[in-house]
C-alpha positions in Angstrom: -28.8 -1.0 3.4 -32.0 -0.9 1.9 -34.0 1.3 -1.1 -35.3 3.7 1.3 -32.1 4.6 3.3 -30.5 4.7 0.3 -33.1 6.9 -1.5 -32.9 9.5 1.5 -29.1 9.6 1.1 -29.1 10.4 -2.1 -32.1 13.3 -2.1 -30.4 14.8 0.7 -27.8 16.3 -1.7 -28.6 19.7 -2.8 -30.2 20.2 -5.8 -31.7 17.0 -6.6 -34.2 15.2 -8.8 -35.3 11.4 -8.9 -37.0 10.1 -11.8 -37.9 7.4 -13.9 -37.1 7.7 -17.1 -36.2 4.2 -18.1 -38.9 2.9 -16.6 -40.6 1.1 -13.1 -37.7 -0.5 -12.0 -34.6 2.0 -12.5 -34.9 4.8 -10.1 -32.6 7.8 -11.1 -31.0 10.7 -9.4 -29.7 13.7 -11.2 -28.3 17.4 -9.8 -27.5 19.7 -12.5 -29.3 18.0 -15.2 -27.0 15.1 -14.9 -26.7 11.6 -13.5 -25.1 10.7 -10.9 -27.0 7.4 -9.3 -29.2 5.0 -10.9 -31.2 2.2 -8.5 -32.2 -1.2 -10.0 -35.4 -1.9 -8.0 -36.1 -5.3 -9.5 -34.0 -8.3 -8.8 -31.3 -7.5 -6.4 -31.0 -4.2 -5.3 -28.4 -2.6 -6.9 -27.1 1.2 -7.6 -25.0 2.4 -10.8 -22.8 5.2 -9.6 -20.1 7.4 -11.8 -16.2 6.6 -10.5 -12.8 8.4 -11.2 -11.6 5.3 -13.6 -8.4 3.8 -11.6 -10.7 3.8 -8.3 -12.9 2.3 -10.4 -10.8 -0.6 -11.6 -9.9 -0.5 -7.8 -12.8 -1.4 -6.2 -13.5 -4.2 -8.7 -10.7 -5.8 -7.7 -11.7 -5.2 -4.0 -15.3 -6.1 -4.0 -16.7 -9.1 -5.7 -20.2 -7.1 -5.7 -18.5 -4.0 -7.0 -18.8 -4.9 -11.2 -18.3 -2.4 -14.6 -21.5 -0.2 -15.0 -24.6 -2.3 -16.1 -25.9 -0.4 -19.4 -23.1 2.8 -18.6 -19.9 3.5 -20.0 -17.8 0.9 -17.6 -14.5 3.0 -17.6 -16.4 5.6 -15.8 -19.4 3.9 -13.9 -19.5 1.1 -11.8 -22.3 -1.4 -10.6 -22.9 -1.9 -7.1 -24.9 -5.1 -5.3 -26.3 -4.4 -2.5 -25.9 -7.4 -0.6 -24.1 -6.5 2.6 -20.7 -6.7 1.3 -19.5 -3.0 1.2 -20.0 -1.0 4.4 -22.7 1.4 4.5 -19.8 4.2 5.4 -18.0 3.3 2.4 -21.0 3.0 0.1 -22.1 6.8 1.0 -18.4 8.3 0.4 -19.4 6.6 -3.3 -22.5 8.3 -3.8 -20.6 11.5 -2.6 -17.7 10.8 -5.3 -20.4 10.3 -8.2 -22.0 13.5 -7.3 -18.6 15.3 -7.3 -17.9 14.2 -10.5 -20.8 14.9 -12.0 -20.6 18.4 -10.6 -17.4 19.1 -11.9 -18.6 18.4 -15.5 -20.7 21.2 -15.0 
């Protein structure tokens, strides 16, 4: 996985918007007005993405690269490395699940 695949993913939901409002390095994606990815582009590659709480605590345990939100409320987001660890598959069923949620706070 890399920052452009990753990037298309993510605008190929409907209503989307990518910005940087936190500056050079933190790419964010909102639909609705409202978060639902954020890409660290310096260092590692790495993507914040909102979680359903006990999933969350879940795939902590699972993943070694999977860590409480950086800089994010870490009952609800998560911290992904992109290092190779978590399946492309999986990783895009996540960014679905963030965007759900965020839609259903709506």
């Amino acid at each position: 996985m890399n920052i452009e695949i990753l990037r298309e993913y993510c605008i190929s939901k409907k209503n989307i918007t990518e910005s940087f409002p936190f500056g050079d390095d933190t790419l964010v994606f909102k639909t609705a007005g409202r978060i639902f990815a954020m890409v660290n582009l310096e260092g590692d590659l790495s993507i914040n993405l909102k979680c359903d709480p006990a999933q969350a605590m879940e795939l902590r345990d699972r993943y070694s690269s999977v860590t409480p939100g950086y800089h994010m409320n870490k009952k609800h987001w998560n911290t992904i490395l992109i290092d190779g660890s978590v399946p492309d598959k999986e990783l895009f069923s996540w960014i679905d699940h963030s965007y759900d949620l965020v839609l259903k706070k709506r």
